[in-house]
PAGU-406848 format. One record per residue (C-alpha): residue number from 1; x, y, z. Coordinates in Angstrom, 3 decimals, m for minus. Layout:
NUM  X  Y  Z
...
This chain:
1  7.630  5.282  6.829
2  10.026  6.961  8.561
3  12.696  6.766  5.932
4  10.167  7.216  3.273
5  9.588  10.851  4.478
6  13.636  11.288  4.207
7  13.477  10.177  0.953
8  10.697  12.244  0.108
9  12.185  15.311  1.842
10  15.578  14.845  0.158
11  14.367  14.262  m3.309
12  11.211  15.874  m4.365
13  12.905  19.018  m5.817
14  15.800  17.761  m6.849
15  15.634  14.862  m8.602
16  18.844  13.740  m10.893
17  18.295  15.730  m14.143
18  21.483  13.440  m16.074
19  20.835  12.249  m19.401
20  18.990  9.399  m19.155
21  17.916  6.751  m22.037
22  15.566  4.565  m23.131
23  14.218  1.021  m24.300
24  13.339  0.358  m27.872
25  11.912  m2.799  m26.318
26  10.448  m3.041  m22.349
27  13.294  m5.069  m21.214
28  16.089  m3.608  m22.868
29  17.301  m0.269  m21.188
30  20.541  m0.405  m23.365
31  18.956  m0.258  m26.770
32  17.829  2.779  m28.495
33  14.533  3.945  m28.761
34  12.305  3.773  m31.925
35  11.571  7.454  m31.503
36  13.832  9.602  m33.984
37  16.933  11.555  m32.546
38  16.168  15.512  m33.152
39  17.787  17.329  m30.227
40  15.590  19.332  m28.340
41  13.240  20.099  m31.062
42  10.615  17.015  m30.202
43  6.921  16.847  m29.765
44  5.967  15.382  m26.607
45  2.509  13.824  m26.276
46  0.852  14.303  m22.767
47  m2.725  12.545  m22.400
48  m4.026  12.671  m17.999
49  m6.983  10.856  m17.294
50  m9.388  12.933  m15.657
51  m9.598  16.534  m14.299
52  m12.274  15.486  m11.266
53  m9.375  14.765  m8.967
54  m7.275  17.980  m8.408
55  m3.789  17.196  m8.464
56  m3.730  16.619  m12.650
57  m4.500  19.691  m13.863
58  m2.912  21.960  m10.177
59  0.118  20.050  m10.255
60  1.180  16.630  m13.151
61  0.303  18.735  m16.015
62  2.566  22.106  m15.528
63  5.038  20.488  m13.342
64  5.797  17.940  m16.672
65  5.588  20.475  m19.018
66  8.074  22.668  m17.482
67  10.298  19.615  m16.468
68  10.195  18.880  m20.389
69  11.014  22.566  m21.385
70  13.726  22.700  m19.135
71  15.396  19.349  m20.715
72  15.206  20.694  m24.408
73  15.845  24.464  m23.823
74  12.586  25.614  m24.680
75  12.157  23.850  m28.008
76  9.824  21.061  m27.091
77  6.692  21.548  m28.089
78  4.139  19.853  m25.934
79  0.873  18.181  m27.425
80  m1.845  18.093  m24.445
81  m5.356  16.369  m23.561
82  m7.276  14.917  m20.284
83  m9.687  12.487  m20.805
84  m11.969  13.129  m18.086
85  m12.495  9.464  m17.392
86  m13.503  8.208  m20.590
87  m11.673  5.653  m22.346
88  m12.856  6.056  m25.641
89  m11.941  9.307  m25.896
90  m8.190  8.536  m24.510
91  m8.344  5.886  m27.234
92  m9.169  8.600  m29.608
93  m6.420  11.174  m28.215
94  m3.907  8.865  m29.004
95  m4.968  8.335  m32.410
96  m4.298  11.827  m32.907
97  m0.952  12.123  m30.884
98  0.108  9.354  m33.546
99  m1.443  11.208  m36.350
100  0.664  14.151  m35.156
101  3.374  12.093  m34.843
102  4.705  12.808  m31.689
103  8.199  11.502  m30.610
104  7.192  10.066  m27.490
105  3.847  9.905  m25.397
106  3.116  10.357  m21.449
107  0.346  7.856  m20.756
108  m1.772  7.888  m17.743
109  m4.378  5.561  m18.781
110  m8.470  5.734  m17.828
111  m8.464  1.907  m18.076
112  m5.406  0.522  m18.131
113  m6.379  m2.763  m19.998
114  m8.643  m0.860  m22.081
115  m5.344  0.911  m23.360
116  m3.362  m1.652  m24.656
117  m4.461  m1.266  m27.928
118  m3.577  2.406  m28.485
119  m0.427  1.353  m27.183
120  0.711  m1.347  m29.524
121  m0.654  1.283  m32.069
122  2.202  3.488  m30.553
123  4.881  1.623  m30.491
124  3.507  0.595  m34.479
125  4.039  3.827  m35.245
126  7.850  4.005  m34.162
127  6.346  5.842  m30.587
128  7.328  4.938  m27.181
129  4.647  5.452  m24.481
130  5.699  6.036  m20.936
131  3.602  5.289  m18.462
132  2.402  7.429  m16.080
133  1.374  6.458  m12.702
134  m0.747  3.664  m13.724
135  0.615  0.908  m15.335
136  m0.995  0.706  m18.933
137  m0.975  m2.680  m20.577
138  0.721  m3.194  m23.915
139  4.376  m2.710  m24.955
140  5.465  0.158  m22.972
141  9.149  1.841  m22.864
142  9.236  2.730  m19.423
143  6.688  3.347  m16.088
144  7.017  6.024  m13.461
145  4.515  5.730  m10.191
146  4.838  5.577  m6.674
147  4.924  2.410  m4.303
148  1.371  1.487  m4.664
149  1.435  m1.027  m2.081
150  3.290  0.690  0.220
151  0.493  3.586  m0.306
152  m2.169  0.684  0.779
153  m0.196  m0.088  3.754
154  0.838  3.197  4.745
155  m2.914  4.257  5.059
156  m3.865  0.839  6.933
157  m1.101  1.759  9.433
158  m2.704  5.153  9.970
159  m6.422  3.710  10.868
160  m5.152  1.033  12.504
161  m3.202  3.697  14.819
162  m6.137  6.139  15.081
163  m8.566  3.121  16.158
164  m6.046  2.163  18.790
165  m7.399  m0.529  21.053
166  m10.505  0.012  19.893
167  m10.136  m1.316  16.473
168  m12.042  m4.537  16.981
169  m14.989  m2.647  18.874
170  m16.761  m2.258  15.901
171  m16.793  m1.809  12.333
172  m14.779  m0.293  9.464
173  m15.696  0.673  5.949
174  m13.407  0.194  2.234
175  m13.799  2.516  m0.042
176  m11.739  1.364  m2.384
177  m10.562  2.901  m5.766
178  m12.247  2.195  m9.444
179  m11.486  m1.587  m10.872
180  m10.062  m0.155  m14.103
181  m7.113  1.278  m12.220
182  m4.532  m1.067  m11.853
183  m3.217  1.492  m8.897
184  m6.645  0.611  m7.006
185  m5.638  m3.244  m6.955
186  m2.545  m2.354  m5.608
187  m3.608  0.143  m2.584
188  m6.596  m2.284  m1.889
189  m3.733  m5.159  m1.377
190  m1.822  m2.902  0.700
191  m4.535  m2.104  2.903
192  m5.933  m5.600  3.520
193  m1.890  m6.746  4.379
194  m2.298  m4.598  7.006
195  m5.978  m5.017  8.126
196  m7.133  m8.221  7.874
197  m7.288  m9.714  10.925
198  m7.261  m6.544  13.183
199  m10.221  m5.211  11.835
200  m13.497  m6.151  11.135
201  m14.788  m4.947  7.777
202  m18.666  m4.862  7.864
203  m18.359  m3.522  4.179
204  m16.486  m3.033  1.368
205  m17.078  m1.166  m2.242
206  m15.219  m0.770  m5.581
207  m16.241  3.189  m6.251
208  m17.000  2.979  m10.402
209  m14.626  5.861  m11.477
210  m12.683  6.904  m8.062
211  m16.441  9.445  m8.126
212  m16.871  11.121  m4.510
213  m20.423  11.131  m5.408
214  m20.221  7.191  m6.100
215  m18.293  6.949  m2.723
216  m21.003  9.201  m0.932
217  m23.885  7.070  m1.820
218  m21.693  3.573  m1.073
219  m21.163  5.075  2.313
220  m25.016  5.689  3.117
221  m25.450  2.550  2.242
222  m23.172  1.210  4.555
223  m24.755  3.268  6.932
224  m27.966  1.961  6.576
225  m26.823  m1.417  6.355
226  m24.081  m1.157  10.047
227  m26.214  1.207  11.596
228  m24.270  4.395  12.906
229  m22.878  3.261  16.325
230  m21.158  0.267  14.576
231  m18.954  2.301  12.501
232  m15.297  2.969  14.212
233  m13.624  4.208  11.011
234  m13.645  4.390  7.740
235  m10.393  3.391  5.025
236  m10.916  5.855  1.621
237  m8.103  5.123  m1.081
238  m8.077  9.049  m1.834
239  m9.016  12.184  m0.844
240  m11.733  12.772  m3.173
241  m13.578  10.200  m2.092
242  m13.110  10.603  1.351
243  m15.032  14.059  0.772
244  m18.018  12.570  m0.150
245  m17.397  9.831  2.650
246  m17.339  12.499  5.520
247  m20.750  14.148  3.834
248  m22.720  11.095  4.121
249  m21.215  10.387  7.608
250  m21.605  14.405  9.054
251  m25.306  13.841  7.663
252  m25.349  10.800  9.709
253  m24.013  12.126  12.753
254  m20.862  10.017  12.788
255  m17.464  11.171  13.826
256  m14.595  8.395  13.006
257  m10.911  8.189  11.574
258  m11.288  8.193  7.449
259  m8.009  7.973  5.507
260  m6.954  9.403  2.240
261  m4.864  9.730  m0.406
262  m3.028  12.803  m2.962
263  m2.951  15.338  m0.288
264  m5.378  17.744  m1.669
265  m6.228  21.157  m0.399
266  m9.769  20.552  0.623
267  m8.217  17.045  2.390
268  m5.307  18.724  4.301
269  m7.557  21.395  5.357
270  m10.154  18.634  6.560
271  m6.748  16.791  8.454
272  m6.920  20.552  10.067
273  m10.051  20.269  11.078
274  m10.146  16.588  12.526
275  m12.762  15.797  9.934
276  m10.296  13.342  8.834
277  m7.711  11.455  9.650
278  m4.946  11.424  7.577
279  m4.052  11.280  3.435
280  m0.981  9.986  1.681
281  1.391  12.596  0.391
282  2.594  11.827  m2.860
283  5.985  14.372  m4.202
284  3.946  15.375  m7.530
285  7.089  17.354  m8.552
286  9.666  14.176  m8.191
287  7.015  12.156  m10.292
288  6.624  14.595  m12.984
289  10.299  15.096  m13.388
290  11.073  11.310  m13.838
291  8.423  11.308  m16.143
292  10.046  14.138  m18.021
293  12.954  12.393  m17.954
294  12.254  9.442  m19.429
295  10.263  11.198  m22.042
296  12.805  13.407  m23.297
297  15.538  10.636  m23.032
298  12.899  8.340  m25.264
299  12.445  10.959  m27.798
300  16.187  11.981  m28.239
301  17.017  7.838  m28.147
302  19.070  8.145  m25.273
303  19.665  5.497  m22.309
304  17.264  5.152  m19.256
305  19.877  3.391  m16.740
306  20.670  6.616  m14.592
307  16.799  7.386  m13.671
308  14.804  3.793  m14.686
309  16.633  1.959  m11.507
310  13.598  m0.353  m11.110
311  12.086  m3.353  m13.425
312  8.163  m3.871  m13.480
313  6.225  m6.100  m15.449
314  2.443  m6.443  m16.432
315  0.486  m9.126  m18.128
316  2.021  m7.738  m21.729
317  5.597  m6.744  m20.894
318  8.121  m8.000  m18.605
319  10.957  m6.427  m16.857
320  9.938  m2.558  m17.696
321  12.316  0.070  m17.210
322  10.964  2.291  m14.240
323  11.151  4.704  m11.283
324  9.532  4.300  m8.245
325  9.085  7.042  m5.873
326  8.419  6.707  m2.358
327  5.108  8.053  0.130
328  4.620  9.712  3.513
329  2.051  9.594  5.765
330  0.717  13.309  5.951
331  m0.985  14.075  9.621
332  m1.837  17.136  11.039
333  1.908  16.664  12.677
334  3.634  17.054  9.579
335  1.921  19.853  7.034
336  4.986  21.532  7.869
337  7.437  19.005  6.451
338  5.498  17.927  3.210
339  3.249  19.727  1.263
340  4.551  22.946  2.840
341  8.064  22.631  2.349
342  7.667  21.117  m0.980
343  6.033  24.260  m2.245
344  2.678  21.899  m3.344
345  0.709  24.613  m1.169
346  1.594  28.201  0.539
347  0.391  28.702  4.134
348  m1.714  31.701  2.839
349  m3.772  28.849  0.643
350  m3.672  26.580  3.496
351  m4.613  28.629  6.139
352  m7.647  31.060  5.476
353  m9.780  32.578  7.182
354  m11.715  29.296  7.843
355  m8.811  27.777  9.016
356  m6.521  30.230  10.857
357  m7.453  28.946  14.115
358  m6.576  25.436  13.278
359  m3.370  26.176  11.549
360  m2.394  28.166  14.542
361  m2.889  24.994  16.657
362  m0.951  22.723  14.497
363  1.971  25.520  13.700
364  1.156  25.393  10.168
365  3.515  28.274  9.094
C-alpha cells in the first residue's frame, strides 16, 4: 500500500490533461466515437446515484464539472441529476439526457444491472456512456473507478493489524455494501482474500442500499445474536455505514476496530477520536478528472489511449477502455498526507472545537 500512497500523492492533482479519445465500440480505443465532433460547445450528461453518502454532491459533482469546463474553455454546458438511490428514476434521467441529446453521458449507476437498458438506449441514440465508478452493464465506451479489490484488501489488512494477535479471540462482523453495486462484490472479495482463515466471522450482512440506518440495525442484531464480549472488531465497506455501526455498538457498550471507506469528514474525525479504526482514502479529484477526460474526448470523437491505459470487461462488454486509480489506507498517522494535502478537507474543517485536542495529538496541521 505503500506505493499506492505514492501514487496517490503524486497524481491526485495532476492528472495528464492530453487529448485523449474514445471507443465507438467497448473494445476499440482507436475508432471514433458515435458522439458528434463540435469543439468545445458539447452537452455533457452527469447522472450520481445518491446524495446520502457525502462525497457525490461535496466532491464528484463540482470536481467533474469544473474538470469538464476546463477541457472546453467554458463552453460545455453540463446537464445534471442524482438519483438518490432509485433506479427508476436514473432510468428516467437518462431518458431525458437522450431526449436532450447530450453528446456524451457520466454514468454512475443505482443498480448496475438494472442499467443496462438505458444504456443500450444510449449508445441507440448515437451516445456514449462512461462509466463512473461502478461498472454499469450494457455497451459502455469507457469505465473510470478505483481498484475495488485492492479497496477490500486494503481494509482487511487494516483489521487484521488492529486485532493483532488477538484476531482469533473472538468474533468479527461484515458489513458489507448493497448487492446492486457491482463495487460491493468487489470490496467484499477483497476483504474475505484477506480474512478468511484469520478471522472468525460470527456474522455477515448485505446492507440493502449502502443505508447506515440498515447497517445500524444489522449490527444490533449481531449483537444480540454474539453477545457483546464476543465481538473483537468489526469490517464496514464505507464510512457511512460504519456510523451507524459505532451507534449500535457505543449503545452496546462495545469498543473494537471498525473499518471504512470514502474518507468522510464525520469518519476522519471519528479515526481522531479512536471511535474507529481506519477508512480508505479514495483521490476524488484524480477520479473526476479521468472521468472528465474521457467524457470530453467521447464527445469531441477523439482517442482514449493516453488516459484509458486499462481493459475491463462485464457480462455485456469485453475489453473496456478504462482508468484505474489507486487507494491508501487513511489512519490517524497519515491525515496529514491525504485528505489534507489533497485539499479534500482544510484543518479548520477538520479540527474544531470538538476535535482540537485530538488533532493536536495526531499533528493534524
Amino acid at each position: 500500500m505503500r506505493r499506492a500512497a505514492v501514487a496517490v500523492a503524486a497524481g491526485a492533482m495532476a492528472v495528464s490533461l492530453a487529448a485523449c479519445g474514445s471507443a465507438k465500440e467497448s473494445g476499440d480505443s482507436d475508432s471514433e466515437s458515435s458522439g458528434a465532433a463540435k469543439g468545445d460547445n458539447i452537452k455533457v450528461g452527469l447522472l450520481l446515484p445518491e446524495n446520502k453518502t457525502a462525497r457525490y454532491e461535496k466532491f464528484d459533482k463540482p470536481l467533474i464539472e469544473k474538470k469538464v469546463k476546463e477541457l472546453t474553455n467554458d463552453k460545455a454546458e453540463i446537464l445534471y441529476s442524482n438519483a438518490r438511490q432509485d433506479a427508476s428514476l436514473q432510468a428516467q434521467q437518462v431518458d431525458t439526457m437522450i431526449t436532450s441529446k447530450v453528446d456524451v453521458l457520466i454514468l454512475d449507476a443505482v443498480d448496475a444491472k438494472a442499467i443496462q437498458n438505458s444504456v443500450q438506449k444510449a449508445k441507440d441514440a448515437g451516445i456514449p456512456v462512461v462509466a463512473y465508478d461502478r461498472l454499469a452493464e450494457g455497451p459502455i465506451s469507457a469505465y473510470t473507478s478505483f481498484d475495488n479489490e485492492e479497496v477490500g484488501k486494503t481494509q482487511g489488512e487494516a483489521l487484521l493489524e488492529a486485532l493483532g494477535d488477538k484476531a482469533k479471540d473472538g468474533d468479527i462482523v461484515m458489513m458489507n455494501g448493497a448487492v446492486t453495486d457491482p463495487n460491493a462484490a468487489m470490496f467484499k472479495k477483497g476483504a474475505h482474500s484477506v480474512l478468511d482463515g484469520k478471522v472468525n466471522i460470527g456474522r455477515e450482512f448485505d446492507t440493502k442500499e449502502w443505508s447506515p440506518d440498515n447497517a445500524n440495525a444489522n449490527m444490533e442484531s449481531a449483537i444480540s445474536a454474539l453477545k457483546k464480549d464476543k465481538i473483537i472488531g468489526v469490517y464496514s465497506a464505507n464510512d457511512g455505514m460504519a456510523g451507524g455501526i459505532i451507534t449500535a455498538l457505543k449503545a452496546a457498550g462495545i469498543d473494537v476496530p471498525v473499518t471504512g471507506q470514502d474518507a468522510e469528514l464525520a469518519a476522519v474525525q471519528r479515526i481522531l477520536t479512536g471511535e474507529q479504526f481506519m477508512s480508505v482514502y479514495k483521490s476524488y479529484p484524480q477520479e473526476a478528472n479521468v472521468a472528465a477526460e474521457l467524457a470530453v474526448a467521447l464527445a469531441k470523437g477523439e482517442k482514449l489511449d493516453s488516459v484509458a491505459k486499462d481493459k475491463v470487461s462485464s457480462s455485456s462488454a469485453k475489453d473496456v477502455p478504462s482508468a484505474i486509480i489507486p487507494v491508501v489506507s487513511l489512519t490517524k498517522e497519515n491525515i496529514n498526507d491525504t485528505v489534507i494535502k489533497d485539499g479534500i478537507y482544510t484543518t479548520a474543517e477538520l479540527c474544531t472545537a470538538k476535535y482540537k485536542k485530538a488533532c493536536d495529538e495526531a499533528g493534524v496541521k
